[in-house]
GUDOFI-248071 format. One line per field, with one value per residue (C-alpha): chain; x, y, z. Coordinates in steps of 0.2 Angstrom, whole numbers, plus 5000, padded with zeros to 4 digits. Example, Ala and Ser with C-alpha at 12.3 -4.5 7.8 and 13.67 -1.06 7.14 Angstrom:
2
cadena <- (A / A)
east <- (5062 / 5068)
north <- (4978 / 4995)
up <- (5039 / 5036)
//
This chain:
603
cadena <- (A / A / A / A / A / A / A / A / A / A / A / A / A / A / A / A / A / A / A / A / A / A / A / A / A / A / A / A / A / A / A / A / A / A / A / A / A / A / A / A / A / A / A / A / A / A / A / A / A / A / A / A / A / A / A / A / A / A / A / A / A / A / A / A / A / A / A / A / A / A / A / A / A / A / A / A / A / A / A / A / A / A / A / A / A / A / A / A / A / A / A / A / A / A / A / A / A / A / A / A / A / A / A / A / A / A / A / A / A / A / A / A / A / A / A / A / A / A / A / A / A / A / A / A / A / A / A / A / A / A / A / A / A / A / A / A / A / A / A / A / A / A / A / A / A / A / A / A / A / A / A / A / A / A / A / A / A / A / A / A / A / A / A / A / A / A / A / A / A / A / A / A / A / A / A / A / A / A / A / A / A / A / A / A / A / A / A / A / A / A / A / A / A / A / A / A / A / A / A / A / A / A / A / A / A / A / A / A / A / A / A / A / A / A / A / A / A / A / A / A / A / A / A / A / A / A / A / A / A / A / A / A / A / A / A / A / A / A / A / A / A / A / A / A / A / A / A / A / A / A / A / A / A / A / A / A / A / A / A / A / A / A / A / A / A / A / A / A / A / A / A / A / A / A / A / A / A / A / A / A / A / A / A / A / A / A / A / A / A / A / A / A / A / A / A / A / A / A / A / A / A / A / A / A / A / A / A / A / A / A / A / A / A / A / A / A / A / A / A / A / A / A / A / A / A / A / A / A / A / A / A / A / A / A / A / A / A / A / A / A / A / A / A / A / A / A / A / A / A / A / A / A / A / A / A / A / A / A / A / A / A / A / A / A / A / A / A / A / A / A / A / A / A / A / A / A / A / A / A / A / A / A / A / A / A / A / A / A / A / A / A / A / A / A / A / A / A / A / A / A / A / A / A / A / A / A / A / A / A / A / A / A / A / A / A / A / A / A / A / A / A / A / A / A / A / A / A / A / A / A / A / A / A / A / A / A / A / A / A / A / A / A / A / A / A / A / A / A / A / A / A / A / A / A / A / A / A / A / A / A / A / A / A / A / A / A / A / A / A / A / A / A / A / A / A / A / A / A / A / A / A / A / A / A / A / A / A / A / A / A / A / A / A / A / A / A / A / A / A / A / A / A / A / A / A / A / A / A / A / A / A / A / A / A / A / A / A / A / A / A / A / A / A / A / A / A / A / A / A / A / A / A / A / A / A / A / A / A / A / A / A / A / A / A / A / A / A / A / A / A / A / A / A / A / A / A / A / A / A / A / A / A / A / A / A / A / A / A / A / A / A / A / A / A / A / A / A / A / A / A / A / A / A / A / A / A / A / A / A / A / A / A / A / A / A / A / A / A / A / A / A / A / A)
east <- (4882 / 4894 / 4907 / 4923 / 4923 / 4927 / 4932 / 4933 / 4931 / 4949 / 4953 / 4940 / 4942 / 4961 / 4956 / 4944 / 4957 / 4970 / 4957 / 4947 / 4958 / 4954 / 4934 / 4921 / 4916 / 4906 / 4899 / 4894 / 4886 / 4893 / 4890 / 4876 / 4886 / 4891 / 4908 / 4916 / 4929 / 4942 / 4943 / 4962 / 4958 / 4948 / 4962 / 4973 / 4963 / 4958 / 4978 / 4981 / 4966 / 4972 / 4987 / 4979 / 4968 / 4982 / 4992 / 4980 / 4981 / 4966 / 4967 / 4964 / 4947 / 4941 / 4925 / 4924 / 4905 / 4901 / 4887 / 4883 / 4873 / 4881 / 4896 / 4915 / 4922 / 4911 / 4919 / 4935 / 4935 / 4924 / 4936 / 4950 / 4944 / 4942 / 4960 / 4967 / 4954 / 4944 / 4925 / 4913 / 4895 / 4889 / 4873 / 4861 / 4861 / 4843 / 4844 / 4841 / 4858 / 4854 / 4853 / 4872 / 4876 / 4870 / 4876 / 4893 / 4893 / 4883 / 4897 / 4913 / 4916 / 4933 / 4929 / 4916 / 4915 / 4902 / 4897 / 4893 / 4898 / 4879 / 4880 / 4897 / 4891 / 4875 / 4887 / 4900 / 4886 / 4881 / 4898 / 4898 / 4884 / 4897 / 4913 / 4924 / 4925 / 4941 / 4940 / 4928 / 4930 / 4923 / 4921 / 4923 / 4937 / 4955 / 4972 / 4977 / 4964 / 4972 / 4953 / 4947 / 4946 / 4958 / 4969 / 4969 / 4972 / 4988 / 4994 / 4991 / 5002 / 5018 / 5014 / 5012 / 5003 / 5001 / 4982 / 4980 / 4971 / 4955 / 4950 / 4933 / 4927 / 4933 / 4920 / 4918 / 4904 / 4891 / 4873 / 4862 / 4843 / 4831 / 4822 / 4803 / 4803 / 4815 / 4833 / 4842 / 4851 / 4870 / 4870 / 4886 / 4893 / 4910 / 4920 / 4913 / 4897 / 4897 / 4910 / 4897 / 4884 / 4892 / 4898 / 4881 / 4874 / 4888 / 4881 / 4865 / 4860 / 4865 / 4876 / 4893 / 4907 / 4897 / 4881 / 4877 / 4869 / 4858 / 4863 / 4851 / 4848 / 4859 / 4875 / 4869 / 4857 / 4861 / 4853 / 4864 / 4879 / 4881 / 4868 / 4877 / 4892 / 4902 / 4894 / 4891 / 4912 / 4917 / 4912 / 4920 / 4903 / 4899 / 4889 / 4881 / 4876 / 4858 / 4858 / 4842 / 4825 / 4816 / 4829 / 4829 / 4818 / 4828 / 4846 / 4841 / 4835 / 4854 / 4864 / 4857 / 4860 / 4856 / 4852 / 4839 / 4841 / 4827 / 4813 / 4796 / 4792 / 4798 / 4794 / 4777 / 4779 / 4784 / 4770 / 4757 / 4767 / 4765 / 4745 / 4742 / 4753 / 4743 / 4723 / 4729 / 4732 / 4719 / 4710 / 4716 / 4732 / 4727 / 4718 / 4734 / 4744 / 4732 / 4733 / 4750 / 4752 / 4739 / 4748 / 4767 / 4761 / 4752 / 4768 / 4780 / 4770 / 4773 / 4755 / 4753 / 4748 / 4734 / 4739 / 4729 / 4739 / 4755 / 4752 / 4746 / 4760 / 4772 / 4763 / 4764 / 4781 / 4786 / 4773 / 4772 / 4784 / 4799 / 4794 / 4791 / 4807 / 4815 / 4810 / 4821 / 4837 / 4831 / 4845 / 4836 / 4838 / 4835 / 4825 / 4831 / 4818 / 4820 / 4816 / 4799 / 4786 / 4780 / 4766 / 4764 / 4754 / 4768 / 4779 / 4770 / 4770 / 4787 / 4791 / 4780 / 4788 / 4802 / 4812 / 4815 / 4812 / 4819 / 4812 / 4823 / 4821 / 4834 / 4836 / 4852 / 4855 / 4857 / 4869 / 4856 / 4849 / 4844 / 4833 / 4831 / 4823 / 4836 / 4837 / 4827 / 4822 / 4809 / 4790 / 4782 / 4774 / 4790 / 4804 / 4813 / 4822 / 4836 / 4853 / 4869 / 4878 / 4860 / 4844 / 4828 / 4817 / 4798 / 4796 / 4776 / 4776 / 4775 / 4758 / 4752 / 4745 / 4750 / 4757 / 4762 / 4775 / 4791 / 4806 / 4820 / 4837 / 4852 / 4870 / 4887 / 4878 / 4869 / 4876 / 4889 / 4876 / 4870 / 4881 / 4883 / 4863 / 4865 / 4846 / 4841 / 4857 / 4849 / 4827 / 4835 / 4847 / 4839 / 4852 / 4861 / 4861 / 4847 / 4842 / 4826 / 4818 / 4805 / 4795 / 4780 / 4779 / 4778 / 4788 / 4779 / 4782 / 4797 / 4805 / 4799 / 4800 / 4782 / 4780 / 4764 / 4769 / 4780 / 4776 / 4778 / 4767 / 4752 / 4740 / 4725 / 4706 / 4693 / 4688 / 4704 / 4709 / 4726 / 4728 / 4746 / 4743 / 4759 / 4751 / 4735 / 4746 / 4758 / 4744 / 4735 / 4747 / 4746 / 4730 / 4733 / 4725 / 4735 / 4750 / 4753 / 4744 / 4744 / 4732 / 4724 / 4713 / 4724 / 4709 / 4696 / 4679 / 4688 / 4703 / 4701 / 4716 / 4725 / 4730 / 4738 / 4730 / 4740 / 4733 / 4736 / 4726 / 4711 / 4710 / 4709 / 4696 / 4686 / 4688 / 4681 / 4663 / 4663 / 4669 / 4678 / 4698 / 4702 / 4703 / 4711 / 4704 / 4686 / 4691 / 4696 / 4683 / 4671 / 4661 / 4662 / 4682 / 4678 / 4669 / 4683 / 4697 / 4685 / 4682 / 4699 / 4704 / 4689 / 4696 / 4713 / 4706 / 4698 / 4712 / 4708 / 4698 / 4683 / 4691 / 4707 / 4699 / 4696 / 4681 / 4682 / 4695 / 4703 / 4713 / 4729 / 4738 / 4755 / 4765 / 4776 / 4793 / 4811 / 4809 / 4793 / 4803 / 4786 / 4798 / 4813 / 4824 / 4823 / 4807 / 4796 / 4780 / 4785 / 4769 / 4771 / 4776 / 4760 / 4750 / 4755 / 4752 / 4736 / 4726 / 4712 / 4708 / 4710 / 4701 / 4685 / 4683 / 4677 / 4669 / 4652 / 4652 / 4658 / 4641 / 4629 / 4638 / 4639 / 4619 / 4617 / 4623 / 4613 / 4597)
north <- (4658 / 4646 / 4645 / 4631 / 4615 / 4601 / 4581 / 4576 / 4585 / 4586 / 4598 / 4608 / 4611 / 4616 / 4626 / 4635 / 4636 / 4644 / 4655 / 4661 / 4658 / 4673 / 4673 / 4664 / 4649 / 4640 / 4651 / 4643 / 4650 / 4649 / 4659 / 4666 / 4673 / 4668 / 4665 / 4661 / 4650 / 4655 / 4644 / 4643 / 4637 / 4623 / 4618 / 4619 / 4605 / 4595 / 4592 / 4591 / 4577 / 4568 / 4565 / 4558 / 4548 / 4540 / 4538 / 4527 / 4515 / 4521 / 4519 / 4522 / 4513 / 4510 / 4518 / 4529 / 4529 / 4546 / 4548 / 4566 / 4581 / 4597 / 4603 / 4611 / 4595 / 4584 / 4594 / 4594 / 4573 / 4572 / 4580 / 4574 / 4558 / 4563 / 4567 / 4551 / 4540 / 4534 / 4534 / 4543 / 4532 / 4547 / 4543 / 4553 / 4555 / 4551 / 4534 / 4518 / 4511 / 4493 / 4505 / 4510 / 4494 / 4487 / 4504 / 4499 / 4481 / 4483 / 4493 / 4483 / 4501 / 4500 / 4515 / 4524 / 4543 / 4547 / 4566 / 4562 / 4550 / 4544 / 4537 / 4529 / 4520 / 4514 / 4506 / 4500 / 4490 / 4484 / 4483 / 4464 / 4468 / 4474 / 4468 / 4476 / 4491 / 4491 / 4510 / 4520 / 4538 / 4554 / 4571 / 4575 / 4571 / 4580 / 4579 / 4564 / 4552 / 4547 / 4542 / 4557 / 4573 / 4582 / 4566 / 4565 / 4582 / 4580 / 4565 / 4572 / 4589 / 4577 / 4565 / 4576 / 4566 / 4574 / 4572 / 4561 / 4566 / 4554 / 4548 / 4550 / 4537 / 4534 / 4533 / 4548 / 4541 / 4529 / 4538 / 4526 / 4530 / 4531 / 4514 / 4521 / 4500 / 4487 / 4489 / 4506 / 4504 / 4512 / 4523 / 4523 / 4542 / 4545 / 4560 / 4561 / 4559 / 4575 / 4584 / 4585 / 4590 / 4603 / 4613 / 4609 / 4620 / 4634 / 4632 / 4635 / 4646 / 4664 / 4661 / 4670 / 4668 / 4683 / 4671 / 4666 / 4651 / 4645 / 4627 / 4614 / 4602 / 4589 / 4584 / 4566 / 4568 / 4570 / 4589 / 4596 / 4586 / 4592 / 4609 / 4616 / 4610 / 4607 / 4618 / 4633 / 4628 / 4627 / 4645 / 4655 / 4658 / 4654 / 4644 / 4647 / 4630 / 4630 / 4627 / 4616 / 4615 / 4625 / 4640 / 4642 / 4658 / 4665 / 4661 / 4666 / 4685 / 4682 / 4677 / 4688 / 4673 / 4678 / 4659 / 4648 / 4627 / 4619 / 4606 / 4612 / 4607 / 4623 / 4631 / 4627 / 4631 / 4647 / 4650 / 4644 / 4656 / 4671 / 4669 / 4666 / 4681 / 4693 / 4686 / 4695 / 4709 / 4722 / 4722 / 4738 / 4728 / 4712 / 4719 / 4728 / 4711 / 4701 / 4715 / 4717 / 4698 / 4697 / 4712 / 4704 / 4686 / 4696 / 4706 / 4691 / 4682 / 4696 / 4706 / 4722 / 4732 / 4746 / 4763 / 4756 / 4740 / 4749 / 4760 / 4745 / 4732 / 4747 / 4752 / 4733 / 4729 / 4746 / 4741 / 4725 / 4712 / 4724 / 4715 / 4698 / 4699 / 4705 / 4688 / 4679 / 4690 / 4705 / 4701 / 4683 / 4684 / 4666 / 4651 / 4635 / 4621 / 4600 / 4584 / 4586 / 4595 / 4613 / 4618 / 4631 / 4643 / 4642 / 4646 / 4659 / 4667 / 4667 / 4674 / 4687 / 4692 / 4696 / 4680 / 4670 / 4654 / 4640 / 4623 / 4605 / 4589 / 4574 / 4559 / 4553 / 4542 / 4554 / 4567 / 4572 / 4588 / 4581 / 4598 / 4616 / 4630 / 4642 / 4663 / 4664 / 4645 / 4645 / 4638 / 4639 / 4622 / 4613 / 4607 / 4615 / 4608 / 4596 / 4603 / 4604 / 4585 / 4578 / 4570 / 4567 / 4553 / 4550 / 4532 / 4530 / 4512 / 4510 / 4518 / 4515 / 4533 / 4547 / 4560 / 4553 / 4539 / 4535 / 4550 / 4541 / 4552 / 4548 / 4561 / 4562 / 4561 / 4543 / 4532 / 4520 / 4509 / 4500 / 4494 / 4473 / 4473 / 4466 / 4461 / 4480 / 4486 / 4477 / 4484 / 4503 / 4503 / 4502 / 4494 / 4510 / 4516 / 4526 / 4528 / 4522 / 4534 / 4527 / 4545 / 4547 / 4562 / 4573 / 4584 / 4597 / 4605 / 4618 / 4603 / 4608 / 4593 / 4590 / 4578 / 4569 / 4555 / 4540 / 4522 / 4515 / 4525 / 4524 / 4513 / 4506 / 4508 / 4496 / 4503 / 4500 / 4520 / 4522 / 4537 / 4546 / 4554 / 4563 / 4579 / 4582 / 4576 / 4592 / 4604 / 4599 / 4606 / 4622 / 4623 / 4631 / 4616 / 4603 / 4598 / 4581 / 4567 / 4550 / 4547 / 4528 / 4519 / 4503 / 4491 / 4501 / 4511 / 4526 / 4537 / 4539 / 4550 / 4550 / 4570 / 4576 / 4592 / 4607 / 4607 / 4625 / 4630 / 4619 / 4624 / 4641 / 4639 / 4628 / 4638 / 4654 / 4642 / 4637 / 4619 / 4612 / 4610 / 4602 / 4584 / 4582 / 4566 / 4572 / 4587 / 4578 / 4567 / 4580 / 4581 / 4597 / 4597 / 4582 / 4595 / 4606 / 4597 / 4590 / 4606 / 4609 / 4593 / 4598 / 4616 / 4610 / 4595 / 4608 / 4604 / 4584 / 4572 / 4566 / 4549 / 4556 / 4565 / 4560 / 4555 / 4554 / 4558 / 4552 / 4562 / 4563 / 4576 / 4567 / 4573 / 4562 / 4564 / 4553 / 4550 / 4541 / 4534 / 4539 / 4552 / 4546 / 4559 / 4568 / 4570 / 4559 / 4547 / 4530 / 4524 / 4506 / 4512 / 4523 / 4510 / 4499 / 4511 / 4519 / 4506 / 4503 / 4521 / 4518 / 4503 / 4511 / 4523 / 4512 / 4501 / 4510 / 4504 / 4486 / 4483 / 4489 / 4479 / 4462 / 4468 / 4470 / 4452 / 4445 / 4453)
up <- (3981 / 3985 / 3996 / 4001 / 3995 / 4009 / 4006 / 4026 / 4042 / 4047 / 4034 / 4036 / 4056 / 4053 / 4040 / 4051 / 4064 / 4055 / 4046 / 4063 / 4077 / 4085 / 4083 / 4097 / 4092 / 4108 / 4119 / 4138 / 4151 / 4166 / 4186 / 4176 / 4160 / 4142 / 4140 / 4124 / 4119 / 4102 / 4085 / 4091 / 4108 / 4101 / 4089 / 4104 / 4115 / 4099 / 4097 / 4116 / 4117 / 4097 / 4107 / 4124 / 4114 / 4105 / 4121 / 4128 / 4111 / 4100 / 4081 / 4064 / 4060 / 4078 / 4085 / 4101 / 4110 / 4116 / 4129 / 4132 / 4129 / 4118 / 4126 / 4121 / 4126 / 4114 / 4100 / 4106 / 4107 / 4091 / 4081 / 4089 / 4084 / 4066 / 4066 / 4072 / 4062 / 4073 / 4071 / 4084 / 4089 / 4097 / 4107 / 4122 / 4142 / 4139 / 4131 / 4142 / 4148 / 4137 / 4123 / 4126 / 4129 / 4114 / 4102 / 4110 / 4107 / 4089 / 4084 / 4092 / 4103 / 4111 / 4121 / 4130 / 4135 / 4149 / 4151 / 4172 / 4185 / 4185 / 4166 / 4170 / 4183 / 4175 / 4160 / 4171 / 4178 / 4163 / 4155 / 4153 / 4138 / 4128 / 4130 / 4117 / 4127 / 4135 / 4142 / 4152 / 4149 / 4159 / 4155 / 4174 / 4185 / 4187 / 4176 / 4189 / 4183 / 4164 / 4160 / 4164 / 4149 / 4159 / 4161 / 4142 / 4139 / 4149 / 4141 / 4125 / 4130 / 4133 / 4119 / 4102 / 4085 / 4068 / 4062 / 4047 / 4031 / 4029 / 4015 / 4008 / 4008 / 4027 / 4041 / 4051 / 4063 / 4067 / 4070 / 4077 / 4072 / 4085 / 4084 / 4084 / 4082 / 4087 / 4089 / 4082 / 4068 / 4064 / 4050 / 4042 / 4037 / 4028 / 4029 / 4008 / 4015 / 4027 / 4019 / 4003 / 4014 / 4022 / 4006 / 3999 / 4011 / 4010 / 3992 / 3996 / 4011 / 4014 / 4030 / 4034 / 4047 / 4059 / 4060 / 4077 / 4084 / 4099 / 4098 / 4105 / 4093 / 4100 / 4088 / 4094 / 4080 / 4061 / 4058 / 4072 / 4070 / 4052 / 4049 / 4065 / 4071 / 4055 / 4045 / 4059 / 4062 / 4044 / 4042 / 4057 / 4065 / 4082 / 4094 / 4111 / 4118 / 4128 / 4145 / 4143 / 4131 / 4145 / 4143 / 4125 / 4125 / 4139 / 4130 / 4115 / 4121 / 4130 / 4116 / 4102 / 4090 / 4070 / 4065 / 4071 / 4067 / 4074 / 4072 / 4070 / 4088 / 4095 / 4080 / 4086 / 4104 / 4100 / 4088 / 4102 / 4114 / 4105 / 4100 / 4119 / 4123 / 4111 / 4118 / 4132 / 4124 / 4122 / 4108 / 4097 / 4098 / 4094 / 4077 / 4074 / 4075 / 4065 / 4052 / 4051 / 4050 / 4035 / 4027 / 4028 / 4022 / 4006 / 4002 / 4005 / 3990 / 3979 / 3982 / 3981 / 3998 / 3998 / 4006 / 4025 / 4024 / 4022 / 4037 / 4046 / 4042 / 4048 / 4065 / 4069 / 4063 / 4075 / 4088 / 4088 / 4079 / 4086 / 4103 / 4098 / 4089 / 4105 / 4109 / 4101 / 4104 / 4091 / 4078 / 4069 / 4049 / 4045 / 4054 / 4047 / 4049 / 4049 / 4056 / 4052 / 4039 / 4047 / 4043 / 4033 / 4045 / 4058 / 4042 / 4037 / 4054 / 4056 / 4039 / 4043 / 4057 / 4047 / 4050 / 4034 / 4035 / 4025 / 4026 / 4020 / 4022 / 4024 / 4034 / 4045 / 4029 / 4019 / 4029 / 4032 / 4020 / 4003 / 3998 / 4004 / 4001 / 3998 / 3993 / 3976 / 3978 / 3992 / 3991 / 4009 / 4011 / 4002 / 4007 / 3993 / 3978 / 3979 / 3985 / 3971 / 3969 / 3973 / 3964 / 3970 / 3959 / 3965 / 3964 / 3961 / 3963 / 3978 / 3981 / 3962 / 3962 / 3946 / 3961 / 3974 / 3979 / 3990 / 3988 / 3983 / 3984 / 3973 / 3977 / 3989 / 4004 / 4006 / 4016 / 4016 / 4024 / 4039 / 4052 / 4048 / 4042 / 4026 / 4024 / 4027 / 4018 / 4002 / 4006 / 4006 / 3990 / 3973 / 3958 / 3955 / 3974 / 3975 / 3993 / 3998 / 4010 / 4018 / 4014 / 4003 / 3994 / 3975 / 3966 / 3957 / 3940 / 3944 / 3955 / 3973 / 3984 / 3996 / 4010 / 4011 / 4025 / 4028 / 4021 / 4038 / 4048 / 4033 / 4037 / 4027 / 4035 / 4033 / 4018 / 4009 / 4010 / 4015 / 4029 / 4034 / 4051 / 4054 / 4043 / 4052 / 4068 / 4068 / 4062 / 4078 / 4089 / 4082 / 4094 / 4109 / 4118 / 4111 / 4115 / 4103 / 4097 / 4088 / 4075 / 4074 / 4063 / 4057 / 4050 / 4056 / 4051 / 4054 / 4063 / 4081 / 4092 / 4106 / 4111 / 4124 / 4131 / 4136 / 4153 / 4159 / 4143 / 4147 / 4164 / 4160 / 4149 / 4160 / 4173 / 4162 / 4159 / 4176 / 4176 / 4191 / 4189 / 4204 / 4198 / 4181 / 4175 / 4180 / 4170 / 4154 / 4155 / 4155 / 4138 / 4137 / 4136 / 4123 / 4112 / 4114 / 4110 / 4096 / 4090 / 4089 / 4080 / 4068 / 4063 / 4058 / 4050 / 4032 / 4022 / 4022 / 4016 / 4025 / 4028 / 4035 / 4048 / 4066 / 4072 / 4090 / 4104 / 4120 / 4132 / 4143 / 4152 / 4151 / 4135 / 4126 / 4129 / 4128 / 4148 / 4148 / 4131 / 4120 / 4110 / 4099 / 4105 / 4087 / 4094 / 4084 / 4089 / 4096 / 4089 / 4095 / 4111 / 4113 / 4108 / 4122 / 4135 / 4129 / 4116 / 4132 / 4129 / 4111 / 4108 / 4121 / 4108 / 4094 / 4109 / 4106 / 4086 / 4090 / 4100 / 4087 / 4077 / 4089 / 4091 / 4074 / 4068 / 4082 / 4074)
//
């Protein structure tokens, strides 16, 4: 399988124009219906806004901030910029505005592109924090408004410019990481670096120009920006772009899409969704899932199926999968899954359905796939083997163990570097530029990459055993009472959590044993809903060692999210962040222990 080879993003958009001109690529919704807009209509408005940009002084080797949520007109700027030279620091609505302002004055921005009159405002008030930035764009406003997109787009019809051909080597955009701790940091991606990628993956998965996407993942971040835009783009397939994360279920019974990108987050929500759909099912058909789920799982190792769990597999694929795939538009082949490790029951469940799933693993450093399950290549509970041009090396120093030890990933892909961080620049690269990925993880014998944790989150407990929460954290949400959590134990006896209930859940059940509901804190610090959530944490805990589990919990209905600025918005932990808020609850649950022990010294 392989398909076009790219070396920078400008050749392959015009090749995909000239190839597709007449296929949707972004589909919007709009009055309540999808419309679609053509490859050759985007290839128009790129030109028309190369143009405007240049009119109003933009150049080779300068970087353009660009504040806003997935939209035709982030495309149309990005790869209007790619053709002119000029590096996109693409960032989110949801980001504090200091965050803009020090993205924009980390990275010496001359411009800035603001989706809504409410973020333009909120840097022109803080504009003074980042000075190189002599522009102020907006994505609304009319032709009469030269700042405005339609401004450009009309200075760009009377003032014509040929796009250049970049150079490999030459930077296509700054991504800036999340910052889980301290200030985020610039990424530093070539057109080599994201033009390798993208063939990589044309090399690998089974994708052709008739896919169809739900984009959500926001091109802000490394796995949509180059997993579905550019590579989506670079095939002739197309894109319908979500109207919101609440939406996704609706669009994607709307839009029919064939592909699913995601993280396992939704992955998760949907999994949870469909187990509470089928417990109020009645029971005849709740059997006939569960043993049509049992029966797909079996056949997709390879196992043989007795004559009762053909018949059954069938009546639940015509009876019952036929819905829940329904669900999702009815024409999903393959779910592509990043970010974060799924587990491999939520996997499992969506394989059976009869959605493939293929799982990879990268990181914005590295452009950002660096393995993949792939057609004939796929091990649920890997992350697949490294993809073609790259190597992955296990470096087992860093924990001192036989297995296990930090992925280091060698290939096209990594990074030019960090933006003026020298220090860091000099932590990440090993002597012959491997990339340092922070990850710890093994490869077994037929070189399938597994994810055990990351460095920086292991912590060591009192005992001198190292724990990685971030395993046990994402199989804990597959309970239909838990929503997230953040494992803690950092110098301790042992591992206490934080989780965040799914309140609805646990106010059904509590209702059901006749437990009041109508004051939430009284309900969650009920010991009853203790031993639930308990119970729960216990049950997903078999697979770990005794020290790794938890021990006791604490409770909150608030979730974590980028607006309460407790999720990254990839959507991981801000541990530090959590800590601050919650470590009274924390810290009151290894209160009970610190007194025997304060009583014990006394004796």
């Amino acid at each position: 399988m392989s398909g076009p080879k790219f070396s920078n993003l400008v050749e392959m958009f015009e090749r995909s124009v000239s190839l597709y001109g007449t296929r949707d690529l972004f589909g919007t919704k709009e009055g309540g219906e999808w419309k679609w807009t053509k490859y050759d209509e985007i290839g128009k408005l790129v030109d028309q806004m190369r143009g405007g940009l240049a009119a109003l002084g933009l150049k080779r080797g300068e970087n353009l901030c660009l504040v806003s949520n997935n939209r035709v007109e982030w495309a149309v700027i990005a790869y209007a910029c790619y053709g002119l030279g000029v590096s996109i620091v693409p960032m989110y609505e949801a980001q504090l505005s200091k965050e803009w302002a020090f993205i924009a004055n980390d990275c010496s921005a001359v411009g800035l592109v603001a989706a809504t009159k409410e973020i333009a405002d909120k840097f022109t008030a803080i504009r003074d924090k980042a000075p190189s930035v002599k522009h102020i764009l907006t994505l609304f406003g009319g032709e009469d408004d030269p700042m405005s997109y339609k401004g450009l787009l009309k200075a760009g019809t009377k003032n014509p410019v040929a796009s250049i051909k970049p150079e490999p080597k030459d930077t296509a955009c700054l991504i800036y990481t999340s910052g889980t701790t301290g200030n985020p940091k610039g990424v530093i991606l070539s057109h080599g670096n994201l033009a390798s990628n993208v063939s990589a993956v044309h090399e690998c998965l089974p994708m052709t120009s008739d896919e169809r996407s739900l984009s959500f993942l926001p091109w802000a971040h490394s796995f949509g920006h180059t997993c579905e835009l550019h590579a989506m783009l670079s095939l002739g397939a197309s894109m319908a772009l979500c109207e919101a994360v609440d939406k996704i279920v609706q669009n994607l019974s709307e839009v029919q899409p064939t592909v699913l990108m995601s993280v396992p987050r939704i992955f998760n929500r949907i999994y949870d969704g469909v187990n509470k759909q089928m417990a109020a099912k009645p029971k005849v058909i709740q059997n006939l899932f569960h043993g049509g789920m049992r029966a797909a799982t079996k056949q997709k190792k390879g196992e043989s199926l007795g004559l009762f769990e053909k018949i059954t597999l069938a009546l639940a694929d015509k009876i019952v999968f036929t819905k829940i795939r329904g669900r999702f538009g009815g024409r999903m082949k393959y779910a592509f899954s990043g970010g974060a490790a799924l587990s491999r029951e939520v996997a499992e469940f969506i394989d059976a359905l009869g959605i493939v799933v293929y799982e990879g693993y990268g990181l914005t450093e590295t452009s950002p796939i660096a393995t993949a399950n792939r057609p004939g290549a796929q091990k649920i509970g890997s992350v697949g083997k490294a993809i073609p041009g790259v190597r992955v090396v296990i470096d087992k120093t860093a924990t001192g163990e036989d297995k296990q030890g930090e992925i280091v990933v060698y290939g096209p892909n990594i990074m030019q570097g960090y933006h003026n961080r020298d220090d860091e620049n000099k932590a990440v690269f090993t002597e012959d530029r491997g990339f340092r990925t922070g990850d710890l993880g093994y490869l077994d014998d037929e070189g399938y990459l597994y994810i055990t944790g990351r460095i920086k989150e292991q912590y060591k407990l009192e005992n001198g055993k190292y724990v990685s929460p971030a395993p046990l954290e994402e199989l804990l949400k597959l309970s239909p009472y838990i929503l997230n959590s953040m494992i803690y134990g950092d110098n301790r006896l042992y591992n206490v959590a934080l989780v965040v209930v799914d309140l609805e859940a646990v106010k059904t059940w509590a209702t059901a044993q006749g437990i009041d509901t109508s004051n939430t804190d009284k309900l969650l610090a009920d010991k009853r809903t203790n031993d639930l959530i308990m119970g729960e944490v216990d049950k997903h805990s078999g697979g770990f060692k005794g020290f790794e589990r938890v021990k006791r919990v604490t409770l909150t209905a608030e979730d974590f999210t980028q607006e309460n600025n407790l999720l990254t918005p990839s959507l991981k932990v801000k541990r530090r962040f959590v800590w601050q808020k919650y470590s009274p609850q924390i810290e009151a649950l290894y209160a009970e222990d610190a007194k025997k022990k304060e009583a014990s010294a006394e004796a």
